[in-house]
ROLO-51786 format. One record per residue: z, y, x of N, C-alpha, C in turn. Coordinates in steps of 0.02 Angstrom, whole numbers, plus 32768, in hexadecimal, padded with zeros to 4 digits. Each point is the difference from the previous one (the first is absolute). Layout:
// residues N
ZYXZYXZYX
...
END
This chain:
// residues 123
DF053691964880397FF17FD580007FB57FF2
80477FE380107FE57FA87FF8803B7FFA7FC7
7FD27FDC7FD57FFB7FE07FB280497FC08008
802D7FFA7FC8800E7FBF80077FDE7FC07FE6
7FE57FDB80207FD67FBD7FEB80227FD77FCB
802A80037FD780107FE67FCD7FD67FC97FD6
7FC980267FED7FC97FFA7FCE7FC77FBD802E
8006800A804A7FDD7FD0800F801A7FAF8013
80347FF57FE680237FE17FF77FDC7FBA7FEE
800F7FC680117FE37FBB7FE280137FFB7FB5
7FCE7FF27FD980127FF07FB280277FCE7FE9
80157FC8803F80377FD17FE3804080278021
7FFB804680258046800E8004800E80237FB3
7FDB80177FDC801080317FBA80197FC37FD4
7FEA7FC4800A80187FDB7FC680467FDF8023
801F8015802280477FE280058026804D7FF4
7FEB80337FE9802080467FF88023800D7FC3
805180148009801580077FBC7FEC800D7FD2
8022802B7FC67FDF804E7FE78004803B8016
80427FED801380028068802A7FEA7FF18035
7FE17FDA802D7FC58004803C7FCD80187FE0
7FD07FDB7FC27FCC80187FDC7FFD80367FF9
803F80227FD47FFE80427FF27FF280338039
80397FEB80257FFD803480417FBB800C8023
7FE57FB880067F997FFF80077FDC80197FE3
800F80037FB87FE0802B7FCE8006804A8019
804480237FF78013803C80097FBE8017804D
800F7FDE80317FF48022804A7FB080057FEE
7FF07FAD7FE27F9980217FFC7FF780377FC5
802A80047FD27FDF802A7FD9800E8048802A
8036800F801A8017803D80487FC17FFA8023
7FDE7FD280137FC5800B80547FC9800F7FCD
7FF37FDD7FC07FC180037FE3801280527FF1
8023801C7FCC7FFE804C7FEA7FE2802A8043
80297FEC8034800A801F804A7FA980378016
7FE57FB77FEC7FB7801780077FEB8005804B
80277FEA80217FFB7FF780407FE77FD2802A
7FEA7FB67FCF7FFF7FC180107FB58012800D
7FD47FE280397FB17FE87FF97FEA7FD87FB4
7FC17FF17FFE7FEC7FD67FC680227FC1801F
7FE77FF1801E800B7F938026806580197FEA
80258036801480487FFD8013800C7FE57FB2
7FE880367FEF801280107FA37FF87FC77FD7
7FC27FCA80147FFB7FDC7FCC80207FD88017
80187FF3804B803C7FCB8013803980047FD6
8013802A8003804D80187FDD7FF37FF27FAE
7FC1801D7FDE7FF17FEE7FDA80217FB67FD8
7FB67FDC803380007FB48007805D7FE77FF0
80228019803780387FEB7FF5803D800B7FD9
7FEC80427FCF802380167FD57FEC7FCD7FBE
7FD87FDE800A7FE67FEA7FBD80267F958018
7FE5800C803580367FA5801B804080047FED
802180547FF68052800C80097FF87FFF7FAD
7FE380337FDD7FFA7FF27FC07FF57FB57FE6
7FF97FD180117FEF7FD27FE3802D7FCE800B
802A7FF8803B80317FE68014804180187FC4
7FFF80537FF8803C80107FCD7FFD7FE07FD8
7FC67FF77FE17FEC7FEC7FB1801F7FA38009
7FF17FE0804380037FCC7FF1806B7FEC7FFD
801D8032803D804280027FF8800E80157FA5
7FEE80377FFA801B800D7FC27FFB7FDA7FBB
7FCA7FD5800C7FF47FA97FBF80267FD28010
800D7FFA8034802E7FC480298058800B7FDD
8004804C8004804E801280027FF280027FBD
7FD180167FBE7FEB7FFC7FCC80317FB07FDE
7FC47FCF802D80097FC97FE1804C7FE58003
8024801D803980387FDC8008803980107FCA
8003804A7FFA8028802A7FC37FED7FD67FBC
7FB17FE17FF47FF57FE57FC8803E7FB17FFE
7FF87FD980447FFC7FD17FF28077800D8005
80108033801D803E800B7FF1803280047FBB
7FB380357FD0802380157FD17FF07FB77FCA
7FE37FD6800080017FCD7FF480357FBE800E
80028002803480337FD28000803A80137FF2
8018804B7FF3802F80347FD480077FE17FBF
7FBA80127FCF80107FED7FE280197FB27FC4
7FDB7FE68046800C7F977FF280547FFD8008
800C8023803380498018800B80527FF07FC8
7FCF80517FDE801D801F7FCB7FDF7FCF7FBB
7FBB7FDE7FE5801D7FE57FDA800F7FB58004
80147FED8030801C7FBF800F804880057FF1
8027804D801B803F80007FE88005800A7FD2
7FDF80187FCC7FFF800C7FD380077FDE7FBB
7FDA7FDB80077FF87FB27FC780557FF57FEE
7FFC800A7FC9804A7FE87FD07FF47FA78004
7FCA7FDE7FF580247FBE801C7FD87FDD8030
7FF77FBC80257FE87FE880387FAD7FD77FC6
7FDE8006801A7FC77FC37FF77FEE80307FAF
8000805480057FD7801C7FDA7FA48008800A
7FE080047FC07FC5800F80107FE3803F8021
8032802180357FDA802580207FD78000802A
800A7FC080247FDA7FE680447FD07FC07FE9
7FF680027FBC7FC07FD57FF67FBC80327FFD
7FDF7FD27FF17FAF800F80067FF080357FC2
7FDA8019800F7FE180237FB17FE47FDD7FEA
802980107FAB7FEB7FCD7FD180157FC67FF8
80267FE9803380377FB77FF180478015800D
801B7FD17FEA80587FFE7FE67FF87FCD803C
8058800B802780027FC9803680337FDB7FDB
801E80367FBE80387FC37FD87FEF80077FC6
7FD07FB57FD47FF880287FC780337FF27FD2
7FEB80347FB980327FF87FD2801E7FDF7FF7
803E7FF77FCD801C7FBD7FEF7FD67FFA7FB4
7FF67FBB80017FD67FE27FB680407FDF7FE0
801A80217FCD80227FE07FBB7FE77FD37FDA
80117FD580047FD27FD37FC1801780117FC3
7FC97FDA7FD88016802D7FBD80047FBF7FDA
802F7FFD7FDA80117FCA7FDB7FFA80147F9D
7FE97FE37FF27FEC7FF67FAA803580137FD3
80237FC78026804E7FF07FCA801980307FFD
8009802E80338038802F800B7FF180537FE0
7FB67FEE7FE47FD7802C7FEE803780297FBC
800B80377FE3802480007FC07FBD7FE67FCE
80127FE57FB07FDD7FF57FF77FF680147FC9
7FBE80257FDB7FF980277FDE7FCB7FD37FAD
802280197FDE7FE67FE17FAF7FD380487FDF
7FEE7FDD7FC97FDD803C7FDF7FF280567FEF
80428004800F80118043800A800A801D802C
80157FEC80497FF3801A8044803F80098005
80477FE97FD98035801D803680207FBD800F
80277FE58044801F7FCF800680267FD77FDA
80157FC0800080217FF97FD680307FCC8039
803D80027FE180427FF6804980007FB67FE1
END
């Protein structure tokens, strides 16, 4: 009965393999391993290569991970860039600093009301 050689495959061909290649690699060794049909040397080949295919998924599936991260991010720089009711708000400064600070009133004496012994103004 002749086997398909899948599993003996070069290990830099698994790392150019989609995910549904992986999977489908996954599926067939875990099919030959149950099978019980494989020799020891066959079995731990397939083995061997169920675990290169496993590891390849893992590395597609952080990759496509990171990209959704770095999407829903620039989403939301997006959304609150449109967002800002006016231009040159402190949303896009640093933590903990103002990129516009307050306005400083000066405070003037004179203009102070001015209060006598009894505490109420006098005009």
């Amino acid at each position: 009965m002749e086997k398909s050689n899948k599993h003996s495959s070069s290990p830099g061909a698994v790392d150019e393999l989609g995910f549904d290649s992986v999977i489908d690699g996954l599926r067939e060794a875990v099919t030959q391993l149950e099978a019980g049909q494989l020799s020891l040397e066959e079995a731990l080949r397939v083995y061997e290569h169920g675990v290169a295919l496993a590891r390849r998924g893992h590395t597609v599936l952080d990759s496509a991970e990171r990209r959704v991260e770095l999407l829903v991010r620039a989403d939301a720089r997006a959304d609150g860039a449109s967002a800002r009711a006016t231009p040159g708000s402190d949303d896009d400064a640093l933590p903990g600093q103002r990129r516009n600070p307050p306005a400083v009133i000066p405070f003037d004496e004179d203009d102070a009301p001015q209060r006598h012994g009894s505490g109420e103004d006098l005009e």
